[in-house]
C-alpha atoms as one frame of an Amber mdcrd trajectory, in Angstrom:
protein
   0.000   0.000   0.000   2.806   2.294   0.725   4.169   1.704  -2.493   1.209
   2.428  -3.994   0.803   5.804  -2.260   4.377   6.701  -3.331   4.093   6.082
  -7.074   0.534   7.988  -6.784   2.472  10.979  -5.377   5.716  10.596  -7.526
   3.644  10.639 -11.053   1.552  13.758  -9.689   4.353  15.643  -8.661   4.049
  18.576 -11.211   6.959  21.117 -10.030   9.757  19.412 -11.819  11.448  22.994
 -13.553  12.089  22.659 -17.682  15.667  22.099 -17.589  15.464  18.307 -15.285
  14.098  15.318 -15.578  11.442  13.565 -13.841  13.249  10.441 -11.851  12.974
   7.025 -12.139  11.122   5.891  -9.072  12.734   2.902  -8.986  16.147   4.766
  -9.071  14.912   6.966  -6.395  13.560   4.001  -3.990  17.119   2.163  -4.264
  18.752   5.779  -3.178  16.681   6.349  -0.710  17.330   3.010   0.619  21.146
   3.502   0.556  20.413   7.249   2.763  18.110   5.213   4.952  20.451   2.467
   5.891  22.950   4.914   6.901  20.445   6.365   9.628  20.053   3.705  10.767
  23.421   2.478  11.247  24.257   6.006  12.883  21.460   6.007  15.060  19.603
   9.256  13.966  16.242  10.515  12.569  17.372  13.710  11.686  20.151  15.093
   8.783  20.777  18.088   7.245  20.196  18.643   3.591  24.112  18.873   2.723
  24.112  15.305   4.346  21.484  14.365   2.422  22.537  15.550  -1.018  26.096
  13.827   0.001  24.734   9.910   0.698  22.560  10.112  -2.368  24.989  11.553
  -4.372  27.738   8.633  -3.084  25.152   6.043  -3.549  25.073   7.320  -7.575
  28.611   7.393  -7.633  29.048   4.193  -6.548  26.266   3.022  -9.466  27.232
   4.568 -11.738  24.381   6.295 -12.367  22.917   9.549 -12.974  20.116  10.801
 -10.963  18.069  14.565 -10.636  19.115  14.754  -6.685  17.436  18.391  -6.376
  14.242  17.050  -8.120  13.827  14.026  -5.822  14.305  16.463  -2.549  11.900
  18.753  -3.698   9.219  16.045  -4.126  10.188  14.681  -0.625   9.786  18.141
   0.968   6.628  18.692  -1.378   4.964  15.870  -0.667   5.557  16.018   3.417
   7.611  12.991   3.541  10.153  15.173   5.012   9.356  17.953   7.123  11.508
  20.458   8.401  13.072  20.559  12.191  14.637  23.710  12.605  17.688  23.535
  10.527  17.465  19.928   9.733  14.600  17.874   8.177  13.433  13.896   9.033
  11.130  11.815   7.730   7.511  12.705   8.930   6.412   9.111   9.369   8.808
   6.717  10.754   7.001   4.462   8.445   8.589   5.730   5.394  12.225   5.690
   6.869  11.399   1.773   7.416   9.586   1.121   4.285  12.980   2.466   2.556
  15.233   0.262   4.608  13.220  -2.558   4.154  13.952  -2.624   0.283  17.621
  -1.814   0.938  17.501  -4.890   3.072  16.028  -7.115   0.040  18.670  -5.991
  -2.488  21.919  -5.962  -0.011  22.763  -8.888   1.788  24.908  -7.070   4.377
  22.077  -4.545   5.813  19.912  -7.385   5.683  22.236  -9.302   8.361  22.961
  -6.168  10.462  19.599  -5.845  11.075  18.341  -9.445  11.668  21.817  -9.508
  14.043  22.006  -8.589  17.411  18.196  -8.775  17.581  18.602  -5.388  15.986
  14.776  -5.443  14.621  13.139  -5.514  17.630  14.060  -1.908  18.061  11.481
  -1.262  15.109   9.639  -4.238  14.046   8.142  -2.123  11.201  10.847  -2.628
   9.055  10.550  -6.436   9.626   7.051  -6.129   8.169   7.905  -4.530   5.193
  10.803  -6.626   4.532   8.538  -9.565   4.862   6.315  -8.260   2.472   8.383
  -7.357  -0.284   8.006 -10.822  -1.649   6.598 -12.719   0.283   9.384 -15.183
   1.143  11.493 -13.862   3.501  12.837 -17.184   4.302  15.895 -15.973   5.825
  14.111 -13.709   8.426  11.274 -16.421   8.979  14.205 -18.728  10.154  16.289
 -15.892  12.166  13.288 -15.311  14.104  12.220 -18.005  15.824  15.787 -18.821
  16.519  16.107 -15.439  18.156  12.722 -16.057  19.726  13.655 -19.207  20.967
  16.943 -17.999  22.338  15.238 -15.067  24.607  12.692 -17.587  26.132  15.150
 -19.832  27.496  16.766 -16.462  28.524  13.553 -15.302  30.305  13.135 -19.085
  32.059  16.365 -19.413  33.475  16.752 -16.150  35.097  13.049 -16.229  36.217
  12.668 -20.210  36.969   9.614 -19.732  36.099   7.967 -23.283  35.263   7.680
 -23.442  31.365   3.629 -24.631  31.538   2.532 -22.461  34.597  -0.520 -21.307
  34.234  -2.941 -19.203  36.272  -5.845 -20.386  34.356  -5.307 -24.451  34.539
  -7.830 -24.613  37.197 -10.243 -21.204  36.726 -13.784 -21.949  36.541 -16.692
 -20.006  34.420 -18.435 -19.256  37.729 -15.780 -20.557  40.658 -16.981 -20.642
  44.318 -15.282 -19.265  47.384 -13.353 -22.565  47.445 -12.330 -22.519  43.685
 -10.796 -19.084  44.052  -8.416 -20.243  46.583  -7.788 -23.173  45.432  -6.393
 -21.074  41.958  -4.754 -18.451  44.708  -2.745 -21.948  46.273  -1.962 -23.362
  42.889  -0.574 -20.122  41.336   1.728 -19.628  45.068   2.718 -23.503  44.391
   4.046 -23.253  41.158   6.095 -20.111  41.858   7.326 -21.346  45.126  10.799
 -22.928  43.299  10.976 -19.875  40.737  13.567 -17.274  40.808  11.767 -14.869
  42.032  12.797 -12.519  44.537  11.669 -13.693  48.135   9.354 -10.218  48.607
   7.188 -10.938  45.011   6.923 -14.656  46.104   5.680 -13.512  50.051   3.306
 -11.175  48.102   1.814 -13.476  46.282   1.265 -16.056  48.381  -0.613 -13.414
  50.728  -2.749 -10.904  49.123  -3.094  -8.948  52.251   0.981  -8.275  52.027
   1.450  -4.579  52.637   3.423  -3.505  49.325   6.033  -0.765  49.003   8.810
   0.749  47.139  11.419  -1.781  47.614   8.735  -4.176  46.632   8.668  -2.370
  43.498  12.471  -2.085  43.523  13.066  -6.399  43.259  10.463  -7.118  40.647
  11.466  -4.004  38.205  15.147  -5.818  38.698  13.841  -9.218  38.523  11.798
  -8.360  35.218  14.353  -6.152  33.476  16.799  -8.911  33.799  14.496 -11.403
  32.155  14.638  -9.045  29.095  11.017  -9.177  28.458  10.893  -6.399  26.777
  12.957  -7.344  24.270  11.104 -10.618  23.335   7.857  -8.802  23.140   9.228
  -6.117  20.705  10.947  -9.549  18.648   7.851 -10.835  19.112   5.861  -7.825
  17.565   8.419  -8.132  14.845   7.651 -11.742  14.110   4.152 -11.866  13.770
   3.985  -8.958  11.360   6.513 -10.622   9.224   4.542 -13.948   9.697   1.474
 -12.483   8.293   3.337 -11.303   5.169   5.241 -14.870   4.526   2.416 -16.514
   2.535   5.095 -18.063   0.631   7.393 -19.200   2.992   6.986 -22.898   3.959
   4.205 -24.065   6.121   7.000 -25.807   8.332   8.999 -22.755   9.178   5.296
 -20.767   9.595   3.886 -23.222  11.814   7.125 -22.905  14.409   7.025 -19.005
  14.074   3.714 -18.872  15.347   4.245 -21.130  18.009   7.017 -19.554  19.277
   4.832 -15.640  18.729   2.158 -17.274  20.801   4.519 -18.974  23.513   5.538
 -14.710  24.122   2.117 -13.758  24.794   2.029 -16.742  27.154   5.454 -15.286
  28.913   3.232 -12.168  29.018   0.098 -13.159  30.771   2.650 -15.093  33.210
   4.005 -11.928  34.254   1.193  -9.957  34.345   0.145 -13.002  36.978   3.469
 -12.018  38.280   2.454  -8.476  38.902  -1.350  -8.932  39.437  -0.462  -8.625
  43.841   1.099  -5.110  42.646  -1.568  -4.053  40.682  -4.365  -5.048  42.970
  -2.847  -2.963  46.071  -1.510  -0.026  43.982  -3.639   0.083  40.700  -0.013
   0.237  38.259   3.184  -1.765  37.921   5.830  -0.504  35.371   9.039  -2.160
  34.575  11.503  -1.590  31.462   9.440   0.642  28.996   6.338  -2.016  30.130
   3.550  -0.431  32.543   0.017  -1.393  33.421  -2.569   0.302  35.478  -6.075
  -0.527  36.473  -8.779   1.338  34.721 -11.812   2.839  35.796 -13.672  -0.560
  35.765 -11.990  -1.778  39.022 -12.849   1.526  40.912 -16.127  -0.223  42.460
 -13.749  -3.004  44.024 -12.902  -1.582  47.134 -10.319  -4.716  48.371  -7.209
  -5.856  46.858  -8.449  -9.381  46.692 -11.430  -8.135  44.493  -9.456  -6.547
  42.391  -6.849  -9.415  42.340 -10.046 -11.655  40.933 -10.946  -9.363  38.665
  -8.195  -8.374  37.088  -7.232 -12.665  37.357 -10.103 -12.916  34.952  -9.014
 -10.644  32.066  -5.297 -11.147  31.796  -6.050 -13.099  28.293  -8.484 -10.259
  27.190  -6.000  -7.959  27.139  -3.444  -9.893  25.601  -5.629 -10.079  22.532
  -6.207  -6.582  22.965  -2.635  -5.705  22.472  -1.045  -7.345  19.974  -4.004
  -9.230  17.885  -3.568  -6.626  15.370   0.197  -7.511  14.591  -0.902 -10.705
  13.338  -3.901  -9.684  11.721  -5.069 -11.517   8.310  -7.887 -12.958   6.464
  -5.603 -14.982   4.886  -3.878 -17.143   8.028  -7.064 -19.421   8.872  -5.749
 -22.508   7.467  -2.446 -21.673   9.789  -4.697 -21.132  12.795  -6.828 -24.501
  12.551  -3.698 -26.497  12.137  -2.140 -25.092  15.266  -5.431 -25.506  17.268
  -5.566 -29.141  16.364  -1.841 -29.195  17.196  -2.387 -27.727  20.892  -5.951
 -28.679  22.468  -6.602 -28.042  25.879  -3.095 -25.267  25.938  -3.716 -21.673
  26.809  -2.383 -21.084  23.125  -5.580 -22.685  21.797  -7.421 -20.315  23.398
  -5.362 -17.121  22.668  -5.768 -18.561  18.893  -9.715 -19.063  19.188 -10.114
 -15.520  20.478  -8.019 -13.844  17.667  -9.966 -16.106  15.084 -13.140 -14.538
  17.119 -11.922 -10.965  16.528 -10.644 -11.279  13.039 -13.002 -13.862  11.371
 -10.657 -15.905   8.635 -11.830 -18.288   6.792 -13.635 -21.327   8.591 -13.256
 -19.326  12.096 -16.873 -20.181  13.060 -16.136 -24.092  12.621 -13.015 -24.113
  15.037 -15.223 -22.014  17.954 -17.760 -24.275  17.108 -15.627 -27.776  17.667
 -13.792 -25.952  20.650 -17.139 -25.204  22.492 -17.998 -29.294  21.679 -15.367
 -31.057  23.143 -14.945 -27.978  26.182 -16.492 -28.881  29.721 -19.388 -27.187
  31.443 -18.141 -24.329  33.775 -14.427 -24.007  31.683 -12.847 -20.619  32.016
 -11.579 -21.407  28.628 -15.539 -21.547  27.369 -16.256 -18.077  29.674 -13.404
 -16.597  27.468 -14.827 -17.466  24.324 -18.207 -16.494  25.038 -17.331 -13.078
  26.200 -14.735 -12.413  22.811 -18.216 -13.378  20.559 -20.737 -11.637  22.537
 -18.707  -8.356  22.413 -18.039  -9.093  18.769 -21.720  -9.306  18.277 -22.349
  -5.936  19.714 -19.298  -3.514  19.086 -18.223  -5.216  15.188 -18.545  -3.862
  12.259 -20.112  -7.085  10.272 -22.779  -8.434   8.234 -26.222  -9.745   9.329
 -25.260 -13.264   8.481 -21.476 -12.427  10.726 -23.434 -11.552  13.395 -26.108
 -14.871  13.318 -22.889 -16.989  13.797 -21.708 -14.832  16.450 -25.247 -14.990
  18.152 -25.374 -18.723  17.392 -21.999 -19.351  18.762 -22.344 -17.515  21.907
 -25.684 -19.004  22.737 -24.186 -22.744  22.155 -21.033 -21.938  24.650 -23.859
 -20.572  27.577 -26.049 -23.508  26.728 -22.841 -25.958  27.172 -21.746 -24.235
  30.340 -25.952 -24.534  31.643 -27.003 -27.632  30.580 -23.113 -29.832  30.077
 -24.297 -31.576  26.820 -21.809 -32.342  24.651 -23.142 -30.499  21.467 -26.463
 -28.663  22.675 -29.404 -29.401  20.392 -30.729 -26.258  18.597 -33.375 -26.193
  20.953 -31.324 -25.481  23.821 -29.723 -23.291  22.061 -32.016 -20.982  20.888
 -33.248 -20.862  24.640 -29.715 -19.582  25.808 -29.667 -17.367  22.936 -33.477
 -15.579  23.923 -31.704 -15.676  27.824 -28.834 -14.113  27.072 -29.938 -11.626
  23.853 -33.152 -10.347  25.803 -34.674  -7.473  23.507 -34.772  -4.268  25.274
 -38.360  -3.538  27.422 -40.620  -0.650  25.200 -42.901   1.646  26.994
């Protein structure tokens, strides 16, 4: 699309004086390439316009060819793809400076590796996404990736100790009693117990009543920023935007990418879990570049162990909330259903069902449908998936027949978590759906 844009806006460019030339995009997009690699490599967003005229001018040099270097400023000034900051100008969009590099990285091999080195990209995964896209088949960064990916989670594990399959949710119920809730409280204290976490986070946690304070804060900002977290989110940002733009890559190396993307959003909601004693006394907990706060939606919970239940029960919402959108596409379903059949029963299954909710690919409604099926009655899992389509149902943009299988879907996962039949007849069904779709009262 960006490409697009720019060949609209180079072709309509109409302030070219008599005596030059009007470019040759293509010309101009390797040049441009060539300046923005060497921001990159220097570490700035800004340049002067000697500097400017100097890189392209050494890129032609070095080509051998000839190229109308006033013209192609003007047009970028023109056209507000650079803008001026006091005495030096910079890209408006950092989008552009990316899009640029990207296509430098396709056609040299050396920028390519400097960037996919030293985790480089996860500094801006933007340029990942475009470099995916180019063609497609971005084997090479497909591969570098998940390598990287799976380097930084056994990073994260061994300085944490976290367990690699604790989870907060193994044991949550759609409607859990007094004795459910602490049973989840003992299970989550249990599996921490022989982690690496500080002594303070693990006294916290185990006791919700634990009066918190700075030096609280102090050891888990250490503890965290050690893990390098934030890192493997930003990779991880940067892998499932190229993943969506690898239709050509092989299924093999896609399948293990998206594991691996997935497995970081699981390190996520663990240390969120982590957190959740912080964030139920204090309302925020920040760590390297990372923060979280309570919104107004807790305000009515006036204990810490309300909140802590609460906020328990939409750790995976917001997941999906934050990064669904980095591996959004119509075109991934197939990817999606193999990886559900691949992982039953895991917390990834479920992350996967609720971005299938949100974004709808092909044969979405068949997966919720066989997940709700073979589910139990009173799952967590089942309370999540209900919620994602009822809220789809009222807040998407969709068509009539979009929003029957939403309503349809949602009423079969509360007449399964009612009634316990393994596939609820249509009659049941529509009886959930009337219960929980009640047309407003008129007057």
């Amino acid at each position: 699309m960006i490409g697009r844009v720019l060949y609209l806006l180079f072709f309509q460019y109409d302030k070219i004086p008599r005596y030059a030339t009007r470019p040759d995009l293509k010309d101009c997009e390797f040049a441009l390439g060539y300046f923005c690699e060497s921001l990159i490599r220097s570490g700035k967003n800004s340049f002067l316009k000697s500097s400017f005229y100097q890189k392209v001018q050494e890129y032609c040099t070095r080509q051998m060819l000839d190229l109308e270097i006033d013209v192609l400023f003007a047009f970028l000034v023109s056209e507000n793809i650079f803008v001026r900051r006091g005495v030096e100008f910079e890209f408006r969009f950092n989008y552009w400076l990316h899009y640029f590099a990207a296509h430098r990285m396709h056609h040299d091999p050396p920028f390519a590796e400097f960037i996919l080195t030293e985790r480089r990209y996860s500094a801006f995964p933007a340029i990942i996404e475009f470099y995916a896209g180019i063609d497609r088949m971005r084997t090479d960064a497909v591969v570098r990736l998940t390598k990287d990916l799976d380097c930084m989670d056994a990073e994260f594990l061994k300085r944490t100790g976290i367990p690699t399959d604790f989870s907060p949710f193994k044991n949550a119920q759609w409607a859990p009693d007094e004795q459910a809730v602490e049973k989840l409280k003992k299970d989550m204290a249990d599996s921490l117990a022989a982690s690496a976490l500080p002594t303070i986070v693990k006294d916290a946690i185990a006791d919700q009543d634990y009066k918190r304070a700075r030096p609280y804060d102090q050891a888990l900002a250490k503890f965290i920023d050690e893990s390098s977290l934030i890192q493997m989110v930003q990779a991880a940002k940067g892998a499932a935007r190229a993943l969506r733009n690898s239709d050509h890559v092989s299924p093999t190396a896609k399948a293990e990418l998206l594991e691996r993307v997935l497995r970081c959003w699981f390190r996520v909601c663990q240390t969120i879990v982590v957190l959740s004693p912080v964030l139920a006394e204090q309302g925020r907990a920040g760590f390297d570049g990372m923060n979280f706060y309570l919104d107004k939606s807790f305000n009515d919970l006036d204990t810490p162990t309300k909140r802590w239940k609460a906020l328990i029960t939409c750790v995976v919402d917001n997941i999906i909330q934050w990064y669904h959108q980095d591996i959004f596409s119509k075109k991934m379903g197939s990817l999606f259903s193999n990886y559900v059949k691949a992982h039953s029963g895991e917390l990834g299954e479920l992350l996967i069902l609720l971005v299938m909710a949100k974004q709808r690919p092909p044969g979405w409604e068949k997966e919720i449908e066989n997940f709700i099926v073979r589910e139990q009655k009173n799952s967590f899992l089942l309370n999540k998936v209900y919620v994602a389509l009822r809220q789809e149902f009222d807040v998407a943009f969709c068509s009539e027949r979009v929003r029957e299988q939403l309503r349809y879907l949602a009423a079969m996962a509360v007449a399964k978590h009612i009634t316990g039949s393994k596939y609820p007849n249509s009659k049941l069904i529509e009886k959930a759906a009337k219960e929980v779709f009640k047309e407003p009262e008129t007057k």
